[in-house]
C-alpha positions in Angstrom: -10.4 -9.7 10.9 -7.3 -11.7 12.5 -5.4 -13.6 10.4 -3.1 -16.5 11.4 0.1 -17.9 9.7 1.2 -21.1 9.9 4.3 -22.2 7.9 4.4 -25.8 7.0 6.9 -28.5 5.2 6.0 -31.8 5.0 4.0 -31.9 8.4 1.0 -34.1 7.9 1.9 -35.8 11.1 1.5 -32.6 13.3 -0.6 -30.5 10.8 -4.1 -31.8 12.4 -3.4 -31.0 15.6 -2.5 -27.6 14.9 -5.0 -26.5 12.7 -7.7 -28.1 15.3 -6.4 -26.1 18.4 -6.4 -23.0 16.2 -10.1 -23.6 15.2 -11.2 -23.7 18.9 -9.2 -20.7 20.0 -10.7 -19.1 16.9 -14.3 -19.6 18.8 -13.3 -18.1 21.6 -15.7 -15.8 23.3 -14.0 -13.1 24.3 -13.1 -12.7 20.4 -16.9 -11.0 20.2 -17.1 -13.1 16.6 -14.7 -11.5 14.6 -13.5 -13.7 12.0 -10.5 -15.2 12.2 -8.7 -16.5 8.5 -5.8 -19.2 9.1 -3.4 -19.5 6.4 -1.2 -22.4 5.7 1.7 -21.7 3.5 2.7 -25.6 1.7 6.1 -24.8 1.5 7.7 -27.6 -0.9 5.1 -29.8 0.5 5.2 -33.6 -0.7 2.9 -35.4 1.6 -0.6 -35.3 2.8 0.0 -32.0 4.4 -2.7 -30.2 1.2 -5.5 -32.7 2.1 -5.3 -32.3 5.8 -5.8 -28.2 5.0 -8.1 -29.3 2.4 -10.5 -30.9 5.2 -10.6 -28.1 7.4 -11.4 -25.9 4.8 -14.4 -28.3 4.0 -15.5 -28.2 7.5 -16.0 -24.9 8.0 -17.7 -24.6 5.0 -20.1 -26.9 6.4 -20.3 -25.6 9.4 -20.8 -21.5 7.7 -23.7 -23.0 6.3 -25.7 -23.4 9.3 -23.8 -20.8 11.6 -25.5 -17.9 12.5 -24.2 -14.8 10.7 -23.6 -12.6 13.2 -20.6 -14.4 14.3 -17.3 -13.8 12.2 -16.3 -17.3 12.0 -13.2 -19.2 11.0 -11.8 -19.7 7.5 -9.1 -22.4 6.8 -7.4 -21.9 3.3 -3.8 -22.5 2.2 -1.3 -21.1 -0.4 1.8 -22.7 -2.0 5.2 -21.3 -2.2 8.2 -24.1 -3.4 10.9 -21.6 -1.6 12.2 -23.6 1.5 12.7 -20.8 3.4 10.4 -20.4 6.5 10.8 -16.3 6.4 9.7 -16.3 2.6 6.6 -18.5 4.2 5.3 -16.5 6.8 6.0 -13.4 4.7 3.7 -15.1 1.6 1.0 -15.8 4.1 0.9 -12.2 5.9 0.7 -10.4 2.4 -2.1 -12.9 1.7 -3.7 -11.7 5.1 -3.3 -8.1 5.1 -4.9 -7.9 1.5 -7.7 -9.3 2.9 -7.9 -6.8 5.5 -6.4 -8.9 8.5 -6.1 -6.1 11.8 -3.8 -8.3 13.4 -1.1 -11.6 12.3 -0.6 -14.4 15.1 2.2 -16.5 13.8 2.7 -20.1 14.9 4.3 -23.3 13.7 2.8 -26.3 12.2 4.1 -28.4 15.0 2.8 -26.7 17.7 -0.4 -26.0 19.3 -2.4 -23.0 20.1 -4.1 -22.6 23.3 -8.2 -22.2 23.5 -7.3 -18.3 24.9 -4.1 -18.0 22.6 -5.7 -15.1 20.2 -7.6 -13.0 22.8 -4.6 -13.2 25.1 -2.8 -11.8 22.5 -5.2 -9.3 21.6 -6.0 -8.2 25.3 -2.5 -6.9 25.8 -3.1 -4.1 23.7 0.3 -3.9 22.4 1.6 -3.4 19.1 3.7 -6.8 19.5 3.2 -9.5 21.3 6.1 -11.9 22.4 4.8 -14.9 24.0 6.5 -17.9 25.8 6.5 -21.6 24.6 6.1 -25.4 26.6 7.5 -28.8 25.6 5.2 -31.3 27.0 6.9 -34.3 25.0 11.0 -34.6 25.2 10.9 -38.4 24.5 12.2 -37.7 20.8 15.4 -37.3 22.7 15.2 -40.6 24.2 18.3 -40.7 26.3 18.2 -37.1 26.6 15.0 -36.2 26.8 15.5 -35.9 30.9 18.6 -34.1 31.3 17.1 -31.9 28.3 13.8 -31.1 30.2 15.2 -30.8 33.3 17.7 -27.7 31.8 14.7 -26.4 29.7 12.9 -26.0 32.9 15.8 -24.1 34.9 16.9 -21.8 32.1 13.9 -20.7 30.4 11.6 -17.9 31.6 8.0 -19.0 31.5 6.7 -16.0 32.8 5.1 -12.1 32.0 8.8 -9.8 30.9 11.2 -12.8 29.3 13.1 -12.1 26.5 12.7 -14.8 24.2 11.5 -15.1 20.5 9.6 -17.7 18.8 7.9 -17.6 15.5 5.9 -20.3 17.0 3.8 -17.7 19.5 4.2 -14.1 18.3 1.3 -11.1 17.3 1.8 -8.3 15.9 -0.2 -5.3 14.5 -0.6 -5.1 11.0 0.2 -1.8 11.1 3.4 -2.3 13.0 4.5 -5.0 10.6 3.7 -2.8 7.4 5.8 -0.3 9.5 8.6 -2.9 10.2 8.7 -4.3 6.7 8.2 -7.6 7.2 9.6 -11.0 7.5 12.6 -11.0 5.8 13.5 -14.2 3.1 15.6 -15.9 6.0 16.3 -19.5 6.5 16.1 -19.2 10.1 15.9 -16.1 12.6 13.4 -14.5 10.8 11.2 -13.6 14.0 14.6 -12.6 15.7 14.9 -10.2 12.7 11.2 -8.9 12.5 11.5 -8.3 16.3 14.1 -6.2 15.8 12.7 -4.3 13.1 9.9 -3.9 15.0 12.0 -2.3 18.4 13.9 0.0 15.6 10.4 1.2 14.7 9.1 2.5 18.0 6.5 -0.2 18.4 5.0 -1.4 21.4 5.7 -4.4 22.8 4.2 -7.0 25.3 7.0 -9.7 26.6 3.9 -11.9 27.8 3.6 -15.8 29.2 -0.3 -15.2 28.2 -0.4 -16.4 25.2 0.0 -20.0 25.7 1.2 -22.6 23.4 2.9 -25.9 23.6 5.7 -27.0 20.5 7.2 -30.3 19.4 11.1 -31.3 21.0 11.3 -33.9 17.5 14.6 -34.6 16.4 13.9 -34.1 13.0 13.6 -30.0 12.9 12.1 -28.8 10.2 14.2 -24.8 10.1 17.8 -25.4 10.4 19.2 -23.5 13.1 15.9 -23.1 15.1 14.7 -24.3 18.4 14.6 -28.1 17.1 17.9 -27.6 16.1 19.3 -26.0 19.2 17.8 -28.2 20.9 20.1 -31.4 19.3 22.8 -29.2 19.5 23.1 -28.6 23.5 22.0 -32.5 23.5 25.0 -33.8 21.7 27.4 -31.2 24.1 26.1 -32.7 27.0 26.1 -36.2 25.6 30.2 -35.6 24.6 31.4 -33.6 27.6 29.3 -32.3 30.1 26.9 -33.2 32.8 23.2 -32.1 32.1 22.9 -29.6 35.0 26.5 -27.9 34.1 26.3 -24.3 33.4 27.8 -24.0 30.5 24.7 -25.1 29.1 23.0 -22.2 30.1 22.4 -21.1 26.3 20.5 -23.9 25.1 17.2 -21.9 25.5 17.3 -18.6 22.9 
């Protein structure tokens, strides 16, 4: 079974789209029907985000019901943690995985969506770890920024098969190698950066791959202080004050 992570608080406006583009690259093909359990961890959740799980979980139901049994499936369920800390999340929602005998954890973000290919992609790198890449296809959040910003992102970030970057929003790893690693840590922010290195200290193999595709939110309202949202305003407001967009200085806006 592969099982799927998605941390969320307070994201009933992105929630939907997420859990929808996992479903479909939970179908895919070239997965053979193995099933594929998504978990949603409600982190201090005070909107809609519950129902919006609650539906998909309906849905497959439904569609179990007149599925033909052979083929693993997808199962949409959620748990809630009041914690506020997105490594405490995604930690809650692997233990809930791996005791239900998950082979494999693809972590993303609510705010983001998955490819159709994203979880054989992963999978067919054979890796113990895989590191993927992430696109912005919406910088208008940042208004009079959102140009300068994309135009930077699109220099200084490496799209492509041996980058180095780290985002909680497209990484796989083996639950074996995570067992071995020890987990997410109970971090407010860098948690993946963390697990990563965990991971390199414990002889794991590792795929630094643009495969796995998925495409992540630039809003101005980040929900992980100190993450890519937050970066993100950070290199804005530098720009904004003192520098021009393509000045090199910049350079580190994309971690």
């Amino acid at each position: 079974m592969i099982g799927v992570i998605v941390p969320a608080h307070n994201e009933e406006r992105e929630l939907e789209q997420c859990l929808a583009a996992i479903r479909v690259a939970a179908g895919d093909e070239a997965l053979g029907g193995e099933a594929v359990h998504v978990i949603v961890v409600l982190d201090s959740c005070s909107d809609g985000s519950r129902a919006i799980v609650g539906r998909h979980a309906r849905a497959d139901i439904s569609h179990a019901n007149h599925a033909n049994h052979a083929d693993g499936g997808c199962v949409v369920g959620a748990i809630a943690v009041d914690v506020r800390n997105v490594g405490a999340a995604r930690a809650a929602g692997a233990a809930c995985l791996l005791a239900l005998g998950a082979r494999w954890l693809a972590f993303t973000d609510a705010d983001t969506r998955v490819s159709p290919a994203w979880l054989s992609a992963q999978l067919g790198l054979d890796a113990d770890v895989v590191c993927g890449t992430i696109a912005v296809d919406d910088w208008s959040p940042h208004r009079d920024d959102a140009e300068p910003l994309r135009r930077h992102f699109h220099r200084a970030y490496t799209d492509a098969d041996g980058h180095r970057h780290i985002h909680g929003a497209n990484l796989g790893v083996s639950a074996a190698a995570y067992l071995r690693a020890g987990g997410f840590e109970a971090l407010a922010c860098g948690e993946d950066v963390a697990l990563v290195a965990a991971l390199e200290r414990c002889g794991a193999r590792f795929a630094w791959s643009s495969a796995p595709r998925v495409v992540t939110s630039a809003r101005r309202d980040p929900k992980a202080s100190g993450g890519f949202g937050d970066t993100l305003l950070r290199y804005a407001a530098s720009a904004r004050a003192i520098l021009p967009s393509d000045s090199p200085v910049l350079a580190g806006l994309v971690e």
